[in-house]
C-alpha positions in Angstrom: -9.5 9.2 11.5 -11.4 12.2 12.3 -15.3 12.4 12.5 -16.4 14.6 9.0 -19.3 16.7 8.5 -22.2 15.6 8.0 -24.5 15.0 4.6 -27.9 14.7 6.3 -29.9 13.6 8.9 -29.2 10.3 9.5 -25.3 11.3 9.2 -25.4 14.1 11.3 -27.2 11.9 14.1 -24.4 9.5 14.2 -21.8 11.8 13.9 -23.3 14.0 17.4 -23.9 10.9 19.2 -20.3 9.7 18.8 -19.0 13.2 18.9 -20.8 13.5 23.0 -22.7 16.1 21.5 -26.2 13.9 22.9 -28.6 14.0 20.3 -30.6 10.8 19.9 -30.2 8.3 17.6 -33.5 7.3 15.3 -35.0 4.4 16.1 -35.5 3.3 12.1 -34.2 4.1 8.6 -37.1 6.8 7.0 -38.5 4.7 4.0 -37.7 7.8 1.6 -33.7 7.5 2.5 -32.0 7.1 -1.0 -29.9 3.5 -0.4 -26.9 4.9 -2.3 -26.9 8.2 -1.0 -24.3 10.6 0.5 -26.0 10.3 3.8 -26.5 6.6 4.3 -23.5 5.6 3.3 -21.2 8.1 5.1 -23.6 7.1 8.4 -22.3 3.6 7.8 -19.0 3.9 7.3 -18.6 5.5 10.4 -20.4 2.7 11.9 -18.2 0.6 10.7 -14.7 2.1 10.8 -15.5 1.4 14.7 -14.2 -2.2 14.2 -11.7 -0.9 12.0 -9.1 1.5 13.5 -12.0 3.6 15.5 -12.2 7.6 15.3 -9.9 10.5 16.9 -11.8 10.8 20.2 -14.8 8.1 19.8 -15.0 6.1 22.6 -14.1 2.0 21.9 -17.2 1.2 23.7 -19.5 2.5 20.6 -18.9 -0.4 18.5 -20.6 -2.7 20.6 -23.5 0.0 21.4 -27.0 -1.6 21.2 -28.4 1.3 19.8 -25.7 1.8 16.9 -25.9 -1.5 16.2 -29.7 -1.1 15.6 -29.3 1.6 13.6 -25.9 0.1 11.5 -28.6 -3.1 10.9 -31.5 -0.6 9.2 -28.7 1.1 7.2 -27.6 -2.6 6.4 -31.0 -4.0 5.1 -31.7 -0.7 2.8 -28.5 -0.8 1.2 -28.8 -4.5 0.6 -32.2 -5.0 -0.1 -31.2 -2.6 -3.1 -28.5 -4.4 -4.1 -30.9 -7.8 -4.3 -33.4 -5.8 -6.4 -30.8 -3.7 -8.5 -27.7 -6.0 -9.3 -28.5 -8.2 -12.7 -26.8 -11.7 -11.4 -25.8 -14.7 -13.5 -27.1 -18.0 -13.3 -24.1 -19.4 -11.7 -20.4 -19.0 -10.6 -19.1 -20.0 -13.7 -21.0 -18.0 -16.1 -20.1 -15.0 -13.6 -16.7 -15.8 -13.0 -16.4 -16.4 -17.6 -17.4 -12.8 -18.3 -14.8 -11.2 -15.2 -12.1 -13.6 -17.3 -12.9 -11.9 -20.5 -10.8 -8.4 -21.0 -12.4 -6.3 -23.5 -10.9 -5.5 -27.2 -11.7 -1.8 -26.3 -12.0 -1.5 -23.0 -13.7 2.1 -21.3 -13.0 1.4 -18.1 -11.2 3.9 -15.6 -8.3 2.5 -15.8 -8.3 2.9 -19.8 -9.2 6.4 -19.5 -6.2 7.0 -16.9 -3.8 5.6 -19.3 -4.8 6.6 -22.4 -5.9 10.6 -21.3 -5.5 10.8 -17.9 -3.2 13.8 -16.1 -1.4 13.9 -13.1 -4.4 15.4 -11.1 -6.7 12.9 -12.3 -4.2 10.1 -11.0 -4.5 11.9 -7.4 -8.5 12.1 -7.4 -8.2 8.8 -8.1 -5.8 7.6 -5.6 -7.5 9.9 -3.0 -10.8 8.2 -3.2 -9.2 4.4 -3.5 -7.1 5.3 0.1 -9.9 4.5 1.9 -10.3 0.9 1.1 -6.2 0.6 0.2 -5.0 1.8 3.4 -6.8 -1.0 4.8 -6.3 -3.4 2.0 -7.4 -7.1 2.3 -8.8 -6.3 6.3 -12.3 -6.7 5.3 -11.8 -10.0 3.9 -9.6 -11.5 6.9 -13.0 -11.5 8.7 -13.9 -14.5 6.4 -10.8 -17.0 7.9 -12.7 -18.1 11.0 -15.5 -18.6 9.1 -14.2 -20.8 6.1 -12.8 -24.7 6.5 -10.2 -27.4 4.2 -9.3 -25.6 1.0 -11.4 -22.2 0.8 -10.0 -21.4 4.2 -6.0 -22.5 3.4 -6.4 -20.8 -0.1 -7.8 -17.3 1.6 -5.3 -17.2 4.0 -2.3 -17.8 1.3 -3.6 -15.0 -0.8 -3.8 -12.8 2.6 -0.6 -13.6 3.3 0.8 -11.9 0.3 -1.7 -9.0 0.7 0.5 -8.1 4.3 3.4 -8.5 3.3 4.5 -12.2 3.4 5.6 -11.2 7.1 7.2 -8.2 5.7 6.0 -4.7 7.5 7.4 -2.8 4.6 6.0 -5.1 1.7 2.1 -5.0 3.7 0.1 -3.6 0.5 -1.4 -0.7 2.9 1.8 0.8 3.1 3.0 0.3 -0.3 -0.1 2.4 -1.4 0.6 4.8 1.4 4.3 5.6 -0.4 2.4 6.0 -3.4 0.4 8.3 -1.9 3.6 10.4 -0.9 4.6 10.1 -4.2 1.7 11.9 -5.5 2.4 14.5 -3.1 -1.1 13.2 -1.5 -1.1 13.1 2.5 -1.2 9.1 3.7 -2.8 9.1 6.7 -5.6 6.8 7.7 -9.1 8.3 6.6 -7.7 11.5 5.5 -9.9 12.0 2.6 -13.2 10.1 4.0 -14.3 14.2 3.0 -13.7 14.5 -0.5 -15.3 10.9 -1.1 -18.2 10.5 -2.7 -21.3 7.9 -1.9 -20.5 5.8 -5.1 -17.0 5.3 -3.4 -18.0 4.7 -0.2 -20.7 2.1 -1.0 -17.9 0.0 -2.6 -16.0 0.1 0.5 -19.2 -0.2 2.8 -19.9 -3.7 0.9 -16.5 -5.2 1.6 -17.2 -4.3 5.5 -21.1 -5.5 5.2 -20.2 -9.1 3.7 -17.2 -9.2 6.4 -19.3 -9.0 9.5 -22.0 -10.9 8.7 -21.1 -14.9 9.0 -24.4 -15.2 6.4 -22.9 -13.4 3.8 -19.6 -15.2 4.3 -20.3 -16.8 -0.1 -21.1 -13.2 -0.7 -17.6 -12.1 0.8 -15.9 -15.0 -1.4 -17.3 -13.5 -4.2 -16.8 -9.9 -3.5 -12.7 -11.4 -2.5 -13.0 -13.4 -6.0 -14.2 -10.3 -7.8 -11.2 -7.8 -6.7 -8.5 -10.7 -7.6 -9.2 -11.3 -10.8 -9.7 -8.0 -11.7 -6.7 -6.7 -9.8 -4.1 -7.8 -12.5 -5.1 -6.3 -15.5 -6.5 -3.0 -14.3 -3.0 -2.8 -12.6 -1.1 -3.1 -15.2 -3.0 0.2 -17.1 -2.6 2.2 -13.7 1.2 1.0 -13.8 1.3 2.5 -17.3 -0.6 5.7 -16.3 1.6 6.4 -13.2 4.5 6.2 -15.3 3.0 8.2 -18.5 2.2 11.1 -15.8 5.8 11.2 -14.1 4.4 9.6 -11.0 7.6 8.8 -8.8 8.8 5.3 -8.4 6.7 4.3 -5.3 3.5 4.7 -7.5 4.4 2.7 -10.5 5.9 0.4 -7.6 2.9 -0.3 -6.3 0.6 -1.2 -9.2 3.4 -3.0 -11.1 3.3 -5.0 -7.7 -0.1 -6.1 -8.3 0.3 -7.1 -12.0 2.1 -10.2 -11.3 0.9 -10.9 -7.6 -3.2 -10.8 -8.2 -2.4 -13.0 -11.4 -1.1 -15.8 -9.1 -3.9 -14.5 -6.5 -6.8 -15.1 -9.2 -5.9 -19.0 -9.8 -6.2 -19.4 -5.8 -9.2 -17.8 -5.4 -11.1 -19.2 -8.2 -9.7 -23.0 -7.7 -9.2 -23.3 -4.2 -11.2 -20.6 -2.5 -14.5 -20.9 -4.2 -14.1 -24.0 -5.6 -12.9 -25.2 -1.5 -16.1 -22.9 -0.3 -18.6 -24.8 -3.0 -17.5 -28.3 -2.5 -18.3 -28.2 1.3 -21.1 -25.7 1.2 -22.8 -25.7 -2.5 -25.8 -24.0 -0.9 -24.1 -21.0 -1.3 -23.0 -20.4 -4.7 -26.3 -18.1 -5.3 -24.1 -15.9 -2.3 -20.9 -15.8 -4.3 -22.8 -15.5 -7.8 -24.6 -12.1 -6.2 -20.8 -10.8 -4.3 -19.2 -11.0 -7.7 -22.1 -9.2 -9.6 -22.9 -7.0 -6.9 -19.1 -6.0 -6.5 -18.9 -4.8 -10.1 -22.4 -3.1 -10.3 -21.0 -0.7 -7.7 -17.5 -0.1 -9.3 -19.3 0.7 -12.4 -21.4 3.7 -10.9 -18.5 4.8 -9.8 -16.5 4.5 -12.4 -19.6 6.5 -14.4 -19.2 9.0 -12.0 -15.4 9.4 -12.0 -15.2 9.8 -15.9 -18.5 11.4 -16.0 -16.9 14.7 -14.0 -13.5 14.1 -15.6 -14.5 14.3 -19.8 -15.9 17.3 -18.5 -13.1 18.9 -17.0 -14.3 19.0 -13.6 -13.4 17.3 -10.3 -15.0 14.0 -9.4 -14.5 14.6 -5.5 -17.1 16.4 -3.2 -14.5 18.3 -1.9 -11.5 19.4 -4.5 -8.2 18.2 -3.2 
């Protein structure tokens, strides 16, 4: 991945530093720095994509920096102590994990919109934006493994297993989506439209990488991980339908019709074994899940405000058109 322009201050100071240009990185976060904003959030995806793939001509040595790591930890505590005060949560994993179970009679979701209306180039803004979590599908939870024991940990690890492939290079679900990226006539390579994305986007994907490297937030990650599953299978299935109502090739119905069937198996796992594993050795730590389910879909609804927000009136929903 390449190093992008910047969208402010606190951007453009991470961006020279890693770039050798020498400018200094701020000792603290200004208090008037907007927690979902364009330039917090593309400042901390950089910092983290360091323990990711890294960046075309970064040094390795910057993800252990002290100073980074200062800076990554004020980003951190904004964007989180946002989330805390912003995110309604439920009284429990149950009640939380009831309404996620519940699909809708009439849905208005994205993924109604792109079947019912959507057009071909709506189906590539779309995909365009989701590459940057996709092509790394299921990493940011593999940091939970060492971290989880008994059931929660075996139950993870058999849901990851799918996620790459079941030991399969050409059945990993990162390059699945990068096929349906081809098919789309969209260019697959890793971070290739970190540009075009907005901060609504990038905050979802920022959470999955925040819960991940932090060992406290490990119920959090469980949730966000229980969140994504048992969402997965339904929403698939309408993106399925979309792909194929657009003329999308084969590789990007493949892929969703893939995930119909698989996250449906994946969502019994993860709610029996993984959180239920998680909560019978650590119970202390359902409040964590409770807020990594709610907080997960707070932030895919602003985006998905956003997204159909700019579509219904016929404009693009990227920063950058593709």
């Amino acid at each position: 991945m390449k190093l992008p322009a910047a969208r402010g201050e606190l951007s453009a100071a991470v961006i020279e530093t890693l770039g050798g240009g020498g400018l200094a990185l701020p000792g603290e976060v200004p208090e008037d720095t907007d927690p979902y904003g364009e330039d917090l959030h593309l400042a901390l995806y950089l910092c983290y994509e360091l323990h990711y793939r890294g960046i075309d001509g970064v040094d390795d040595g910057w993800e252990w920096d002290p100073d980074l790591l200062r800076l990554r930890g004020g980003l951190e505590r904004r964007f989180l102590d946002a989330l805390r005060r912003d995110v309604p949560v439920h009284d429990d994993v149950a009640s939380a994990l009831e309404e996620l179970l519940v699909e809708p009679v009439h849905g208005t979701g994205v993924s109604h919109y792109l079947r019912e209306e959507g057009e071909k180039w709506h189906l590539r803004e779309y995909v365009a934006l989701r590459s940057l979590y996709h092509l790394k599908e299921a990493d940011p939870h593999a940091w939970a493994i060492p971290r989880l024991t008994g059931r929660a940990k075996a139950g993870l690890v058999a849901v990851e297993y799918d996620e790459f492939g079941s030991g399969r290079a050409e059945r990993v679900h990162a390059k699945l989506f990068a096929d349906l990226m081809t098919d789309l006539g969209l260019d697959p390579a890793y971070g290739r439209y970190l540009e075009p994305a907005t901060a609504e986007l990038l905050a979802t994907v920022n959470l999955m990488s925040l819960l991940g490297l932090r060992r406290s937030l490990r119920g959090a990650l469980v949730g966000h991980f229980a969140a994504v599953e048992i969402t997965s299978s339904p929403g698939s299935r309408r993106l399925a339908q979309a792909m194929e109502r657009a003329g999308a090739g084969p590789a990007a119905v493949h892929f969703y019709a893939e995930h119909v069937e698989a996250d449906a198996v994946h969502e019994q796992i993860v709610r029996r074994e993984v959180i239920g594993g998680l909560l019978a050795e650590e119970p202390e730590l359902e409040p964590d899940v409770v807020f990594g389910l709610d907080a997960t879909g707070w932030l895919e609804d602003r985006l998905g405000e956003r997204l159909l927000a700019a579509w219904r009136a016929g404009d693009s929903a990227l920063r950058v058109p593709l």
